[in-house]
MIGU-130158 format. One record per residue (C-alpha): residue number from 1; x, y, z. Coordinates in steps of 0.05 Angstrom, whole numbers, m for minus. Layout:
BEGIN
SITE  seq      c1      c2      c3
SITE  NUM       X       Y       Z
...
END
This chain:
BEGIN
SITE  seq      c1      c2      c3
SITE    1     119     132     321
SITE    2     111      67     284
SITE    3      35      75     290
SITE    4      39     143     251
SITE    5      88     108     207
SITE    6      41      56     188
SITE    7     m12     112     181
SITE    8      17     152     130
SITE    9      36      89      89
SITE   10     m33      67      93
SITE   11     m52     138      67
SITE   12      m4     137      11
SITE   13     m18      71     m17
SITE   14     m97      96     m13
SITE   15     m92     161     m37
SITE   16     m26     159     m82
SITE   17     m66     121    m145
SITE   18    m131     165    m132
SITE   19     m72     237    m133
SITE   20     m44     201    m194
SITE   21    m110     199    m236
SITE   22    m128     264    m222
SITE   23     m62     295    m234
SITE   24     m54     254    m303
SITE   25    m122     272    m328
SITE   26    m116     344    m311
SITE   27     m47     347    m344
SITE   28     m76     338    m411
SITE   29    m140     374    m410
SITE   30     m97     443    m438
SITE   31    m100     455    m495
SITE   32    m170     448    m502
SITE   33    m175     461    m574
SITE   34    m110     404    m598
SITE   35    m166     369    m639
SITE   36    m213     388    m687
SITE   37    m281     350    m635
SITE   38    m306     355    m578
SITE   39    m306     293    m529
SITE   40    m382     284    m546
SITE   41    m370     292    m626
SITE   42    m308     244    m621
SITE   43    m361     188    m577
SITE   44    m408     191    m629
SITE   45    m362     182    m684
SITE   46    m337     122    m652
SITE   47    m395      92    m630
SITE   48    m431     106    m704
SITE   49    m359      68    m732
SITE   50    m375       9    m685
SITE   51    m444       1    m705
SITE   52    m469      21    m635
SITE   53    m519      67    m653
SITE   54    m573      49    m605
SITE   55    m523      75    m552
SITE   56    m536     143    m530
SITE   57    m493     200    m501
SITE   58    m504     247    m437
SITE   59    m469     288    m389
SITE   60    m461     273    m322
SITE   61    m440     299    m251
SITE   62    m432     235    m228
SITE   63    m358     221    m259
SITE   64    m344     191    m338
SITE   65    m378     114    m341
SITE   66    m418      76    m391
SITE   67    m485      52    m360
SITE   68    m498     m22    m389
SITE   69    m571     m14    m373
SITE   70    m589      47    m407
SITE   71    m538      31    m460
SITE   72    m509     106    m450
SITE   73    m436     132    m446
SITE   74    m429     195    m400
SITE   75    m372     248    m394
SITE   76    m371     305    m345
SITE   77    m383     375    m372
SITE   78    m315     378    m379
SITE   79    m298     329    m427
SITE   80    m362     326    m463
SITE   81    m349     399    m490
SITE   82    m278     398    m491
SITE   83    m224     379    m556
SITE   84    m168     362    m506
SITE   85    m126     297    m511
SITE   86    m162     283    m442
SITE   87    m223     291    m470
SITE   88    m216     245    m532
SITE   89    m179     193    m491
SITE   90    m231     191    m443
SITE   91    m282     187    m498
SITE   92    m249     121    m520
SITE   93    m242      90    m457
SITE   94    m321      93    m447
SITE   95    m343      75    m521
SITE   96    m293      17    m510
SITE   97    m333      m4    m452
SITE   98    m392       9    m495
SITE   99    m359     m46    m539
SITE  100    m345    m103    m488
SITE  101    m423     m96    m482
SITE  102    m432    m111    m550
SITE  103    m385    m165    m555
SITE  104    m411    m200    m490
SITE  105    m348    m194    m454
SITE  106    m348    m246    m404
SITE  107    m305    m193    m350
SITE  108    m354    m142    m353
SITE  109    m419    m185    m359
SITE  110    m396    m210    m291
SITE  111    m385    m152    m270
SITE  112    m446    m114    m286
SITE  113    m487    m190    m253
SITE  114    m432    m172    m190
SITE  115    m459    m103    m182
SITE  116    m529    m109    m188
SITE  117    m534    m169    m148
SITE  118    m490    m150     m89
SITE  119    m506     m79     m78
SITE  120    m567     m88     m27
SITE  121    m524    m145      m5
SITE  122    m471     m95      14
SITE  123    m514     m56      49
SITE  124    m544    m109      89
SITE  125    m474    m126     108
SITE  126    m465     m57     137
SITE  127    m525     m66     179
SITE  128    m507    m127     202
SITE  129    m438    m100     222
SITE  130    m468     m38     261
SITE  131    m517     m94     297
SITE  132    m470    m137     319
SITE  133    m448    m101     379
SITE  134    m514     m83     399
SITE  135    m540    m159     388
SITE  136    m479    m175     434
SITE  137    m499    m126     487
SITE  138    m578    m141     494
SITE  139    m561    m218     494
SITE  140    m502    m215     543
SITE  141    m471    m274     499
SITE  142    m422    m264     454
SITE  143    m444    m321     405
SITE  144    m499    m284     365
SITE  145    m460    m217     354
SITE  146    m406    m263     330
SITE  147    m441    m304     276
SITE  148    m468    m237     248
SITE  149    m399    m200     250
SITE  150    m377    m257     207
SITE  151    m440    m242     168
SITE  152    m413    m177     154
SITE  153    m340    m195     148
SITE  154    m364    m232      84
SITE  155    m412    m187      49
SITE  156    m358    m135      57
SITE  157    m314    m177      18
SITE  158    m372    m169     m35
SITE  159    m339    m101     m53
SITE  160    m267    m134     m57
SITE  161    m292    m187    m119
SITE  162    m323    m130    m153
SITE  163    m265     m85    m158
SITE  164    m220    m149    m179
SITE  165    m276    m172    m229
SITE  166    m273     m86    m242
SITE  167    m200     m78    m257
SITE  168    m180    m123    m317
SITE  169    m247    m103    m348
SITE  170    m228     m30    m342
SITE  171    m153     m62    m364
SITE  172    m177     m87    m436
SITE  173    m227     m23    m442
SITE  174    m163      20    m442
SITE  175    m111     m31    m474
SITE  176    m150     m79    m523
SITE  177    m208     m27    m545
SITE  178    m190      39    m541
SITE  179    m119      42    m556
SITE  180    m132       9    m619
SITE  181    m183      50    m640
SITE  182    m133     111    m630
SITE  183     m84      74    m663
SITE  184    m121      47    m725
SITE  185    m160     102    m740
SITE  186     m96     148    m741
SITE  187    m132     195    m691
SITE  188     m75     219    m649
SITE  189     m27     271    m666
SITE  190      41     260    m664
SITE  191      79     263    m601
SITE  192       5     247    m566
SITE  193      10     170    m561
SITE  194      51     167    m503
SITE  195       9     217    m471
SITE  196     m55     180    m490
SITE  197     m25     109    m459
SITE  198     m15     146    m389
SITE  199     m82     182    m388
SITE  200    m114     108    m416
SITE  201     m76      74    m358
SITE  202    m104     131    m312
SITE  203    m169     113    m330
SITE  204    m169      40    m322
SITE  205    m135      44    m241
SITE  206    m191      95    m231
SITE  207    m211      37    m178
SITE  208    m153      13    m153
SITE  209    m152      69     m91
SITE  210    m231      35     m81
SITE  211    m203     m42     m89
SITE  212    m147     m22     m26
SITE  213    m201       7      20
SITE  214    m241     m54       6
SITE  215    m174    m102      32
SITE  216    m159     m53      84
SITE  217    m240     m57     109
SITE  218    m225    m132     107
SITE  219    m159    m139     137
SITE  220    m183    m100     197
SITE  221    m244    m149     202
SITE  222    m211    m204     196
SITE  223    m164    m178     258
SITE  224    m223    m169     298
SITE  225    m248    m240     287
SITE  226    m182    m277     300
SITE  227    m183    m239     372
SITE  228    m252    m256     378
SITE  229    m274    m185     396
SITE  230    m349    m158     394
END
């Protein structure tokens, strides 16, 4: 009982930001026509204001995101063609991160360094993790397995620095760029603000569900190593 217990916290700390997100940003997708652009018309606007015009705009299937090395911001289908508050708030988020780019933001410089550095490392800590036991087994000594499950025990912990580099940068691209923009530029209708904090605040613990797997992966290492299993 206290096993299941612990299980269904686990799931609910994991999953309850993730159900959160989803929920917020579907909330204020309808209407669809509350402003007078689309989600792609209100990026370009932006990014033309901020002087970013060598920063292009796509759609994507692969979730919204600004790409730092192709200098593009991308909304799903969804957004890109829709005038919802979702869809402009979303829109803001991105062309803020568009703007930490410009400015050199020291948070997301690291971070985009953090991400390109450490994802082969990442996966070479997987492999070393799925070895282990099989290194252990064809040796018959528990000595090498061990020194590469520690191996792995600290590339996974790769993941865990990104998503705490990750989460103040996607903090200030909701907080310090985007709401301001809104703000300034008298772009929300009233009522909307307090709608547009809670879908900005959806957007920036968009990783927070991946930043708990990433202690929970750890955690559970780390309990295998203090028991010295292989």
């Amino acid at each position: 009982m206290n096993y299941l217990i612990g299980l269904l916290i686990i799931l609910s700390v994991i999953l309850g930001p993730s159900l959160w997100v989803q929920r917020t940003m579907k909330k204020y997708e309808m209407p669809s026509d509350r402003y007078p652009f689309t989600g792609e018309e209100f990026t370009k606007k932006l990014l033309e204001s901020l002087n970013l015009n060598e920063v292009a705009v796509e759609s994507t299937d692969l979730g919204d995101h600004y790409d730092p090395q192709s200098k593009t911001v991308r909304l799903t289908s969804d957004k890109m063609e829709s005038k919802s508050l979702t869809a402009v708030v979303v829109a803001a988020h991105e062309v803020g991160h568009a703007h930490q780019h410009s400015t050199r933001y020291m948070p997301f410089r690291l971070r985009t360094l953090l991400v390109k550095v450490m994802a082969p490392a990442q996966r070479f800590g997987a492999f070393i993790l799925m070895a282990a036991p099989l290194v252990a087994l064809i040796t018959r000594t528990p000595g090498p397995g061990f020194v590469m499950l520690i191996g792995g025990f600290l590339t996974l912990g790769m993941s865990t620095v990104i998503h705490l580099v990750t989460l103040p940068t996607e903090w200030n691209a909701s907080f310090s760029r985007a709401l301001p923009i809104l703000e300034k530029g008298k772009i929300l209708k009233e009522g909307d603000d307090v709608h547009a904090r809670q879908i900005l605040t959806a957007a920036a613990l968009t990783y927070v569900a991946g930043s708990l797997i990433s202690l929970i992966n750890i955690a559970r290492w780390w309990t295998i190593l203090r028991r010295g299993a292989i």
